[in-house]
N, C-alpha and C positions, 0 to 999 in steps of 0.2 A: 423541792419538797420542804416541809415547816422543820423546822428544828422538833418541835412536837409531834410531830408525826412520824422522826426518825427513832424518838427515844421511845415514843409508841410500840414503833413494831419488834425493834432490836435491842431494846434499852432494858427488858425483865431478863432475870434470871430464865431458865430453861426447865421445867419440872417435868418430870415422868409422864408422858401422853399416851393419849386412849389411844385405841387404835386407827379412829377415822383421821388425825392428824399426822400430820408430816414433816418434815424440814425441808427449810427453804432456805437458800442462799443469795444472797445481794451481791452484787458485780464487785465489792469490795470483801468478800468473804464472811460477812456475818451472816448468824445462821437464826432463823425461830425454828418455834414451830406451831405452826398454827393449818388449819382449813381452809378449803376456799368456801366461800358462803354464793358468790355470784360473781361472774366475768363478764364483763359490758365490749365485747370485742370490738364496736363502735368508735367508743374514747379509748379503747386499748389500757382498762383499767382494770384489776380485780378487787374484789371485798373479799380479807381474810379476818379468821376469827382464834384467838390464841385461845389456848387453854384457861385461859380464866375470864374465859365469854367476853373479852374487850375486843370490839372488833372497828376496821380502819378501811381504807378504799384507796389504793394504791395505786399507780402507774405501772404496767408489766413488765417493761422494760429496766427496771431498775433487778430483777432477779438474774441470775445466771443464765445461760443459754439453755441448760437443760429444763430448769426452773419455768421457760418460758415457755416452752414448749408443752410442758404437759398444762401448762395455763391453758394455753389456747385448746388445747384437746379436752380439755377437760365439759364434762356435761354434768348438769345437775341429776342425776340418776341416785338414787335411794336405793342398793338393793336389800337394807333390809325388809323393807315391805314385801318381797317375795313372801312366798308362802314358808312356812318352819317345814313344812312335813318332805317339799322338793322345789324341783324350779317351778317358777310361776308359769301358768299356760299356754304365754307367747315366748318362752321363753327369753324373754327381755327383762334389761330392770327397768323399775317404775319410778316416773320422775316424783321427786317431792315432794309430799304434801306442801310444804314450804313456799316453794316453788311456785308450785299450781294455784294456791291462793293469791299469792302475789300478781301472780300472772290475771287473772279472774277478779280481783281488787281494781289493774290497772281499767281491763275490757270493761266492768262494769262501771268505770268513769266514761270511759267513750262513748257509750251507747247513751249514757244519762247527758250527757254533753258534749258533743262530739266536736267543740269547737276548742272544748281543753284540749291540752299538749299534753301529749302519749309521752307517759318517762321512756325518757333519751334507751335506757338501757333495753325498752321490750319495744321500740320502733321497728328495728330489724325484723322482728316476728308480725309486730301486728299490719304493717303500711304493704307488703306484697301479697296479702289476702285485700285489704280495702281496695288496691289500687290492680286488681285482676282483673281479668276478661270476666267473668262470674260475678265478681263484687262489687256489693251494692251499698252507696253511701245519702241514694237521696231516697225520700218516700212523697207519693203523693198526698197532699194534705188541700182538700177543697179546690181540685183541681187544677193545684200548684206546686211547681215542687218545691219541697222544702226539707229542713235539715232532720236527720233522723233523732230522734231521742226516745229513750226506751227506760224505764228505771225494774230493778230489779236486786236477787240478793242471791247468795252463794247457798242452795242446798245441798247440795251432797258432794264428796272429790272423791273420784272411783276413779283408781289408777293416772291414765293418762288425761281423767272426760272430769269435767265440773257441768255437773248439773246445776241450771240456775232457774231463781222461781222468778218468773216478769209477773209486776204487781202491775201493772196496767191494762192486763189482760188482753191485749191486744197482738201479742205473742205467747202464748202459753205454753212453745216447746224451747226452752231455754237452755242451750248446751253452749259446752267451749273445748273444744276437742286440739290437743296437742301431740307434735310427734315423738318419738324416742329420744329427739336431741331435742327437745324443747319448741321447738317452734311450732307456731299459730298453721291448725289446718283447717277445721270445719267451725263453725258455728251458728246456732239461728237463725241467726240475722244478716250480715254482711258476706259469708260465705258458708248455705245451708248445706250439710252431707247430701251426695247424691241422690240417696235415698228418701230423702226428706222430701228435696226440690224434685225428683219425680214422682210424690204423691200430690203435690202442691199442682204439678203441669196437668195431672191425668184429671185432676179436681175439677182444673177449668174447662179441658176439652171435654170434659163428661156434662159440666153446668151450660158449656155452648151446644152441643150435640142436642140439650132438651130445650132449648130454646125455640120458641115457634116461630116460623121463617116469616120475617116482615119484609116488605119493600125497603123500607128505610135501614134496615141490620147487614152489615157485612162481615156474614159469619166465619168466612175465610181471613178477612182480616184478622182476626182477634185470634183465628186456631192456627193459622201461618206461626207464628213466634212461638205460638205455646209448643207446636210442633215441633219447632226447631230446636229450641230449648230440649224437651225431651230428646231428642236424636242426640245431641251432644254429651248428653250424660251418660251414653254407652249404653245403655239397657237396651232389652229385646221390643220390639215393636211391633212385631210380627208383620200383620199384612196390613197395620193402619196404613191410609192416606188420606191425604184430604179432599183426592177426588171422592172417595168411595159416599153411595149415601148414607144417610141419617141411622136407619137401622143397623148395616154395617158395619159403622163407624163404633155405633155401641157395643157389635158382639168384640171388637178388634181392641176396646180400651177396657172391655170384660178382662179380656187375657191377660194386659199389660198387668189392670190391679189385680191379678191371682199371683202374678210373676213375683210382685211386690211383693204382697205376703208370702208368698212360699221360700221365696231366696233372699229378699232383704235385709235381714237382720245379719247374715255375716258377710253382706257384699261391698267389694269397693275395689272400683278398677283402677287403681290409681297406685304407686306406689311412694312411701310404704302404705301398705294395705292399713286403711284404718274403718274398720265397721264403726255403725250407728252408733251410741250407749243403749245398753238392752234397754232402760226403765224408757229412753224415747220411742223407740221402735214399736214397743209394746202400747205408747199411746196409738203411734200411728195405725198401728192393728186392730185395736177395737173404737177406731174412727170407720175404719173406710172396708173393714169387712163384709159391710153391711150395706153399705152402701149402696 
């Protein structure tokens, strides 16, 4: 470590600290007191922030054992954004605004250039969502595939979810959903909420369903995947198949999209349980009510 960067963390005086700061001791007994601002458990590094906002990016292992430990445990959780009046209504704390921007800053470099390098510190979160059974990194482009790009911008940070506006129109339900410990769960584009990707499946087997049966169309082609795809996301399907005919097949994906709108908005089988964001759901409801 730099000479400068020893007299950085332990080299000020000690002033009177607010409450979210701490003391920290180094393997050789000096003590700050500072915050942890972000822990990159990767490089096994953290960024702490002293009381007089100078803040530095450290190696873990040079703190104490205890010291080190609550490093590692430690999560980006904000609870003063709970509610003033009680506990907030998942009863969980909500990670960072801070945070969540950051996070949402890096995704919307990805999406806009998915050839740039993911900061080292949010890889862990974002590379076992791209690199899933679910997740999707290429799109068809003129019959070829090619590399995804999307440009867009941060509208709103509602707890754990950033809403995002895609200026290319080409996506128009832009979200980035994260769990209680930070990590990448749903979003848009690479990996949609279930609920999303089963309004998207029910879309297609209802635009093949009215498709008029040509010699040259291989309708079960195209509803085989879509099928499968829906079955995997856990939701009810009731009596569709793909034997059943044309008429059938309509009253049976009638159901599925009632299912949708009736229980969607707070469902997710997966754990932790993470629902849609209401302001999306609510598009997807007065998309396909009507339908």
């Amino acid at each position: 470590m730099s000479k400068f960067l020893l007299i950085f963390i332990f080299g000020f005086s000690i002033v009177a600290h607010a409450v979210e700061y701490r003391s920290f001791t180094d393997k050789e007994g000096r003590e700050i007191k500072a915050k942890i601002i972000k822990v990159n458990k990767g490089a096994k590094k953290v960024t702490l922030e002293r009381e007089n906002k100078k803040k530095a990016t450290v190696a873990i292992n040079i703190f104490s054992e205890a010291d080190q430990k609550y490093i590692e445990a430690w999560s980006p959780f904000n609870k003063d954004e709970e509610k003033k009046t009680g506990e907030s209504e998942s009863n969980q704390a909500t990670l960072s605004k801070a945070y969540m921007r950051e996070i949402a800053e890096n995704y919307l470099l990805i999406i806009g250039n998915p050839k740039k390098e993911v900061a080292e510190e949010h890889r862990d979160y974002f590379m076992p969502i791209v690199k899933s059974e679910r997740g999707r990194t290429l799109i068809i482009k003129n019959g070829k595939e090619g590399t995804l790009s999307r440009t867009g911008k941060i509208k709103a940070i509602q707890g754990n979810n950033v809403l995002i506006t895609i200026t290319d129109n080409l996506f128009d339900l832009g979200y980035l959903q994260l769990t209680d410990d930070g990590k990448f769960k749903y979003d848009g584009i690479f990996c949609p909420h279930p609920i999303h990707e089963a309004f998207l499946e029910y879309e297609g087997l209802e635009s093949l369903a009215e498709i008029a049966v040509s010699p040259k169309f291989d309708r079960l082609k195209h509803e085989k995947p879509r099928f499968t795809r829906l079955c995997k996301l856990g939701i009810p399907t009731f009596d569709y198949s793909l034997d059943l005919n044309p008429n059938r097949k309509a009253r049976e994906l009638k159901k599925i999209k009632e299912w949708l709108l009736d229980h969607g908005k707070d469902w997710d089988n997966s754990d932790p349980k993470t629902p849609l964001p209401e302001d999306v759901f609510d598009i997807l409801y007065d998309r396909y009510r009507y339908r």
